[in-house]
C-alpha positions in Angstrom: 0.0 0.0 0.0 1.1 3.2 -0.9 2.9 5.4 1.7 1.2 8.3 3.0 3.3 11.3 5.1 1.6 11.5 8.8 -0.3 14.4 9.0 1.9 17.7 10.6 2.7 20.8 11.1 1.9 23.4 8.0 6.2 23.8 8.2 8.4 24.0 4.8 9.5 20.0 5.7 5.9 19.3 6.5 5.2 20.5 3.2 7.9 18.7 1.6 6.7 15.6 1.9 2.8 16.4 0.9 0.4 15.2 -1.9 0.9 17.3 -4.5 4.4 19.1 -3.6 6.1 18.7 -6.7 5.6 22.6 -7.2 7.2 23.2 -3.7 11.0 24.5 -4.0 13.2 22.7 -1.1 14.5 25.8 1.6 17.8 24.6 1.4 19.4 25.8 4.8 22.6 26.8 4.1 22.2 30.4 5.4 22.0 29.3 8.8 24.7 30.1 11.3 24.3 26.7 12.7 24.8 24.7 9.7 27.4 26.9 8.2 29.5 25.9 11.7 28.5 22.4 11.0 29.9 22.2 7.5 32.6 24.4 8.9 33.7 21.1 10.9 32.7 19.0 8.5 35.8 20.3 6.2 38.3 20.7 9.3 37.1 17.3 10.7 37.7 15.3 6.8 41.2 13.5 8.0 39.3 11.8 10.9 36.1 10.8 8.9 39.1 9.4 6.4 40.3 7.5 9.1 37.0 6.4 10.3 36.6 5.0 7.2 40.1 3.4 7.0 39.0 1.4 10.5 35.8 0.2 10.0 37.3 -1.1 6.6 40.0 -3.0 7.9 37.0 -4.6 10.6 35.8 -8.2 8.1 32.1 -7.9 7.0 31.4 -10.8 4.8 28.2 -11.3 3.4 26.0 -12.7 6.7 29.1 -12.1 9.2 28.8 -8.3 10.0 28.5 -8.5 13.7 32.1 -7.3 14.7 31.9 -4.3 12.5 28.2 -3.7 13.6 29.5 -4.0 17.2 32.4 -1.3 16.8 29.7 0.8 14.7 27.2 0.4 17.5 29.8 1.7 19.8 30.9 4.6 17.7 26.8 5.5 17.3 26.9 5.8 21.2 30.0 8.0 21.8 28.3 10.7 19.6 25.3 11.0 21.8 22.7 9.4 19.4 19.7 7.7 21.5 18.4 4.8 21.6 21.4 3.0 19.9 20.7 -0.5 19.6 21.2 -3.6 17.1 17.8 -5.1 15.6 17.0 -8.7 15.1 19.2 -8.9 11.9 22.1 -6.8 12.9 21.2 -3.4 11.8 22.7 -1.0 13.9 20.3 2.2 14.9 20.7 5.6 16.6 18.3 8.4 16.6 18.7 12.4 17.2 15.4 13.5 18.4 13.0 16.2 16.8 9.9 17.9 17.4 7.1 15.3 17.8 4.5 15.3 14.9 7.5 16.3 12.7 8.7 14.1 9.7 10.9 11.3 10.3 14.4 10.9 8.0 16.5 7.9 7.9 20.0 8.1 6.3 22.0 5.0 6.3 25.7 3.0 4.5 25.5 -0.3 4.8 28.2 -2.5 7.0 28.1 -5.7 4.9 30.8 -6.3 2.0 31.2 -8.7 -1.1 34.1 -10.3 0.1 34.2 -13.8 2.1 36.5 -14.6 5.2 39.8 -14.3 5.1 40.1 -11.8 2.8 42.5 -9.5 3.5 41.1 -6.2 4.4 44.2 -4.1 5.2 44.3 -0.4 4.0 47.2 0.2 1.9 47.8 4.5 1.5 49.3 5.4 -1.3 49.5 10.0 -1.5 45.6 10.7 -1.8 44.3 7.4 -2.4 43.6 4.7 -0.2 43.4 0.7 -1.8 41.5 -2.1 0.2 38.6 -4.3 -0.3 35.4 -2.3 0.8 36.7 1.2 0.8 34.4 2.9 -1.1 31.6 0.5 -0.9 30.5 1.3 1.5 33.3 2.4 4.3 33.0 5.6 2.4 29.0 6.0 3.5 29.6 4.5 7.3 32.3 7.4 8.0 30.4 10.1 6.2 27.3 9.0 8.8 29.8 9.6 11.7 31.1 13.0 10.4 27.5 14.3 9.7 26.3 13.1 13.6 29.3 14.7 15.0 29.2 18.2 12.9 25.1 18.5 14.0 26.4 17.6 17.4 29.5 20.1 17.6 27.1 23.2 15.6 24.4 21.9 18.4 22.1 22.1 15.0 18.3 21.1 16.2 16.1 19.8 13.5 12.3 19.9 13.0 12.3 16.1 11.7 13.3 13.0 13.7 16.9 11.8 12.1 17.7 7.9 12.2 21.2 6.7 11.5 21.1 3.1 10.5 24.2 0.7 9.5 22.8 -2.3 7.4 23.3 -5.6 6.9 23.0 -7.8 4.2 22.9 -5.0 0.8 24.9 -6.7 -1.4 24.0 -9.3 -3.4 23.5 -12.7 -1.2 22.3 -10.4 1.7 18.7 -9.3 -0.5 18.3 -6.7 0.9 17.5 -8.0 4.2 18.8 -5.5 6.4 16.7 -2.9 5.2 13.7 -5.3 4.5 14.0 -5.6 8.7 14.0 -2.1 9.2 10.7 -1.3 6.8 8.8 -4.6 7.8 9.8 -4.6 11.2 11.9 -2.4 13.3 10.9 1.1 12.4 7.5 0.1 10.1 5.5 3.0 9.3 7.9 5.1 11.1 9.9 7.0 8.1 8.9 9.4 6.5 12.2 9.9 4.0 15.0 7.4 3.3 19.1 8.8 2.5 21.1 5.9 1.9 25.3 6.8 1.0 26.5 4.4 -1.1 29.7 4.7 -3.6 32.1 7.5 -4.2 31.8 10.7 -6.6 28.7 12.9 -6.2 25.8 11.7 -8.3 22.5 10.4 -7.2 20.5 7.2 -7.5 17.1 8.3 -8.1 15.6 5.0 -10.0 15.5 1.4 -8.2 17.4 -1.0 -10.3 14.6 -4.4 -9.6 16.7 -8.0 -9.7 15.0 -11.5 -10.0 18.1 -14.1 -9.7 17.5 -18.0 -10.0 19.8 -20.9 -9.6 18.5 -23.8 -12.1 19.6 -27.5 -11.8 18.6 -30.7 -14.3 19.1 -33.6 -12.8 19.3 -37.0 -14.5 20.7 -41.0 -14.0 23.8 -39.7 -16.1 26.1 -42.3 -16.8 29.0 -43.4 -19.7 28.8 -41.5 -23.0 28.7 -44.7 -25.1 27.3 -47.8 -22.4 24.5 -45.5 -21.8 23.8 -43.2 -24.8 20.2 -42.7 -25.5 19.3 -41.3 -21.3 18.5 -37.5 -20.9 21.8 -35.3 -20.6 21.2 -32.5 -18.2 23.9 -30.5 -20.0 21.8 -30.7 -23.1 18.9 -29.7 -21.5 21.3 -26.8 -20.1 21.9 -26.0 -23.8 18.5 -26.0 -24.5 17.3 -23.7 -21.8 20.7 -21.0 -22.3 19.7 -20.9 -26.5 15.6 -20.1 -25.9 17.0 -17.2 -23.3 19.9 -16.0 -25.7 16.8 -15.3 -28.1 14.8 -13.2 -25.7 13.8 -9.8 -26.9 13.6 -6.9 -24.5 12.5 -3.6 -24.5 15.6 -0.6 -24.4 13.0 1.7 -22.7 12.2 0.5 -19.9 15.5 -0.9 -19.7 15.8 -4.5 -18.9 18.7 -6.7 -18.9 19.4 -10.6 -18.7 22.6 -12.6 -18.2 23.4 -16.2 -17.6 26.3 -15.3 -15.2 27.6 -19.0 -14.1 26.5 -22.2 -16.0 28.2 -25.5 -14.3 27.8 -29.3 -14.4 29.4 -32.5 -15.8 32.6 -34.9 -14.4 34.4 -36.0 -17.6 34.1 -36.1 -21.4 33.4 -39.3 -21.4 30.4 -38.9 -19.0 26.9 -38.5 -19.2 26.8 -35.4 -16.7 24.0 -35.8 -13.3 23.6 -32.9 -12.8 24.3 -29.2 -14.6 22.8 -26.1 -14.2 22.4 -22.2 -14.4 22.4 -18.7 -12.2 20.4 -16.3 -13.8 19.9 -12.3 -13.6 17.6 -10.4 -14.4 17.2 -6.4 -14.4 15.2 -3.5 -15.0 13.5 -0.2 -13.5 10.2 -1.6 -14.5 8.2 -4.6 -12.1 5.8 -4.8 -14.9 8.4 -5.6 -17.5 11.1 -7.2 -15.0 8.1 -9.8 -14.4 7.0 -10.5 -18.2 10.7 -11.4 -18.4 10.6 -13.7 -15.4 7.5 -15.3 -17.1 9.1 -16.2 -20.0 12.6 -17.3 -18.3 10.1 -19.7 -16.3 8.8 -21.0 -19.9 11.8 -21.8 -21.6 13.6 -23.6 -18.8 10.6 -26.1 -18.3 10.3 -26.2 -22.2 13.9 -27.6 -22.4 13.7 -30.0 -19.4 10.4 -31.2 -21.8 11.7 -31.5 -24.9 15.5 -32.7 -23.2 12.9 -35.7 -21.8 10.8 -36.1 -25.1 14.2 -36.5 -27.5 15.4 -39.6 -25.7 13.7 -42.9 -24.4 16.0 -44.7 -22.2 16.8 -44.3 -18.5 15.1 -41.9 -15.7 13.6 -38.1 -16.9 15.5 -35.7 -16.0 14.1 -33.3 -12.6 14.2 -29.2 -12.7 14.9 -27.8 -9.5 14.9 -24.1 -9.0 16.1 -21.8 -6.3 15.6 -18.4 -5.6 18.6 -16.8 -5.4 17.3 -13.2 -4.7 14.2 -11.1 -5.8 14.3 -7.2 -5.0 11.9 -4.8 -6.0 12.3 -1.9 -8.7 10.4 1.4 -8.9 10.9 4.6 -10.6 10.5 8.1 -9.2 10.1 11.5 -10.9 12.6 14.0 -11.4 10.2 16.3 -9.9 9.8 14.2 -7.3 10.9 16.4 -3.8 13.3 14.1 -2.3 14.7 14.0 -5.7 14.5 17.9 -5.9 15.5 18.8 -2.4 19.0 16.0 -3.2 20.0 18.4 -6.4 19.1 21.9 -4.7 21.2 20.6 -1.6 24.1 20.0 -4.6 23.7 23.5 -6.3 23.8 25.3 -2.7 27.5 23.9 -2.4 28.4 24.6 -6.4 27.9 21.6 -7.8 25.4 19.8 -10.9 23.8 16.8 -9.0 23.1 13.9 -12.3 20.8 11.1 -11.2 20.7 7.5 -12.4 19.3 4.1 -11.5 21.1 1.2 -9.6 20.7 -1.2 -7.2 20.5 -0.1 -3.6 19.0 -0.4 -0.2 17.0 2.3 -1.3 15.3 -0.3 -3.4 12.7 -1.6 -0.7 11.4 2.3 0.6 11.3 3.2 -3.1 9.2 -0.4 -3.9 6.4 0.8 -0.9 6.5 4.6 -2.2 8.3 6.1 0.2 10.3 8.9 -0.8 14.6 7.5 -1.1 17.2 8.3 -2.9 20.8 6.9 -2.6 23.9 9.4 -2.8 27.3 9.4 -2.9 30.3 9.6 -0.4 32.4 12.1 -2.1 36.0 11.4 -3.6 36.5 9.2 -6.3 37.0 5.7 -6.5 37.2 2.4 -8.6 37.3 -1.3 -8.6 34.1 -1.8 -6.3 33.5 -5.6 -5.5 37.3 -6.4 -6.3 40.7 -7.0 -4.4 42.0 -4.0 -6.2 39.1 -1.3 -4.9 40.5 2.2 -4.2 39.1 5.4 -3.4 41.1 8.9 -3.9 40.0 11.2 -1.0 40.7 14.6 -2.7 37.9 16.9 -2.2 36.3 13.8 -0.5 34.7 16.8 2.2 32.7 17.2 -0.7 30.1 14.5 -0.3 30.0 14.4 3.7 28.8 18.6 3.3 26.3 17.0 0.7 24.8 14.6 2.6 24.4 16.8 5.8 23.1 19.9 3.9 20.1 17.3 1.8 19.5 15.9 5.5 18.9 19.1 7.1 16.7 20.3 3.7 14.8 17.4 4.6 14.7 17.2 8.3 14.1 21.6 8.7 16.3 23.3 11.1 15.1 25.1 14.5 
């Protein structure tokens, strides 16, 4: 069911968030003495957010095993004065700064978990400006620009209108589904948020679209056996074949986008062996549900079609058995440029001299987006490369950059006392 703001005070945030407010231009608040201090320290304080960053980095958060840098984030939540600081039933760790009851309630999150399994080696090598390590930019970058932007509202002693949430969640990339942020809207703070700020990446550009996934693991089974004694039984790599040449001839619209991929196909012992089992990992992408699901229906189709005519072309020995598994479903949804979230993200840009350009991706701010809620996802600051790879780096000129963002687009959203 759509998401409806709770009904408030007739304030500039109140209004921000109303039926209808596409026409209302976000007060940016950069004019007040308060947050000028606050970005002030924001720029002096950029060496210790960098090594914030460099810390929680070198703390392992494989996919599912976040607790240790969950723990260290918790504790980090609690030496800034944030209330309430706790670690929900998944692992998300939580901290609020109070507002004004009634007033609209702003989450703004980085998510703890990385790509990379145990025992990877997460030390942070410097090298001048840029700093290499698994995880550095995605998202160690967001986690210390949430510290900086408690601290500089806590050192200006800025007091919002709006209710803000700092949240460090579990399970965002891709075996995780989402789940950290699927606790916090289902569960932990349901019906609660008003607004939705995830940091996630380096640069400064703006994720305004939700990039939906639908990602299957497929497995034919069979009696396999010897390539000559038993020729004539169902191969489950030629059923495999089968399945991987009707998707290869999919057509799909360019507008709204959607993608497709066989990403990992495996299966068989020997060349001289009638294979027991092979199979598929599938992917599938767009903006659109509508379009993401017609896909879906016809990937369904063809992979049944080949176990049937795999089974129909031979006569000997046992059919072969489909088996699939879900490997991850997460919700797309699209947003308009006029959209204020959107709007109030790009004025916040312009007020500290820089062009925000919005895209689509793949991001807790999927599942807020998905219910209607307004979310956007924005970046760190700096630059960086090599996300999800051994070689990741992040170059921390100007990096200041994307902490004053995100505090500036909080406060838009949030109103200042």
């Amino acid at each position: 069911m759509p998401h409806t703001a709770r009904t408030v005070a007739a304030t500039s945030v109140a209004l921000l968030f109303a039926h209808g407010a596409h026409a209302q231009t976000p007060r940016v608040p950069d004019g007040h003495p308060r947050v000028r201090q606050a970005l002030e320290h924001v720029r002096a304080t950029e060496p210790q957010t960098i090594e914030n960053q460099i810390a929680l980095c070198e703390i392992p958060a494989p996919p599912f095993k976040e607790a240790a840098r969950g723990e260290e984030y918790r504790r980090r939540l609690e030496a800034l004065g944030l209330r309430n600081v706790r670690i929900d039933a998944v692992g998300n760790v939580i901290g609020e700064r109070p507002g004004q009851p009634g007033e609209p309630v702003i989450v703004i999150s980085g998510h703890l978990d990385t790509v990379f399994p145990d025992g990877t080696d997460v030390t942070v090598k410097r090298q001048g400006s840029t700093l290499r390590g698994p995880g550095i930019g995605d998202d160690c970058r967001g986690l210390a620009v949430l510290l900086s932007v408690a601290g500089a509202l806590n050192q200006a002693q800025v007091q919002t209108r709006g209710t803000l949430i700092f949240v460090g969640t579990v399970g965002e990339e891709g075996p995780g589904n989402l789940r950290g942020v699927r606790n916090l809207f289902g569960m932990e703070l349901k019906d609660r948020v008003d607004a939705f700020i995830s940091i996630d990446g380096t640069g400064l550009g703006l994720t305004r679209d939700a990039v939906g996934s639908h990602r299957y693991a497929v497995t034919y089974r069979g009696p396999g056996g010897h390539s000559y004694g038993d020729f004539g039984v169902p191969n489950p790599i030629h059923a495999l074949g089968r399945a991987i040449a009707k998707i290869s001839e999919f057509q799909v619209p360019s507008d709204p986008r959607v993608s497709f991929s066989v990403g990992v196909i495996q299966g068989g012992t020997s060349v001289n062996s009638i294979a027991m089992e092979a199979g598929l990992q599938m992917d599938m992408r767009s903006v659109d549900e509508a379009a993401l699901q017609s896909l879906d229906d016809r990937f369904q189709q063809a992979i049944r079609a080949a176990l049937a005519e795999e089974n129909a072309r031979w006569t000997q020995g046992d059919r072969l058995t489909l088996k699939v598994d879900t490997i991850g479903i997460r919700p797309g949804g699209r947003q308009s440029p006029d959209a204020a979230i959107v709007r109030a993200a790009e004025a916040s840009g312009r007020a500290l001299g820089f062009a925000v350009e919005s895209g689509a991706s793949s991001t807790d701010a999927n599942i807020p987006i998905s219910l209607g809620i307004p979310a956007v996802t924005i970046d760190g600051g700096g630059r960086g490369g090599g996300a999800h790879s051994l070689g990741e780096w992040f170059d921390t000129t100007d990096s200041q950059r994307g902490t004053e963002w995100a505090l500036l687009f909080v406060l838009t959203l949030a109103g200042v006392r």
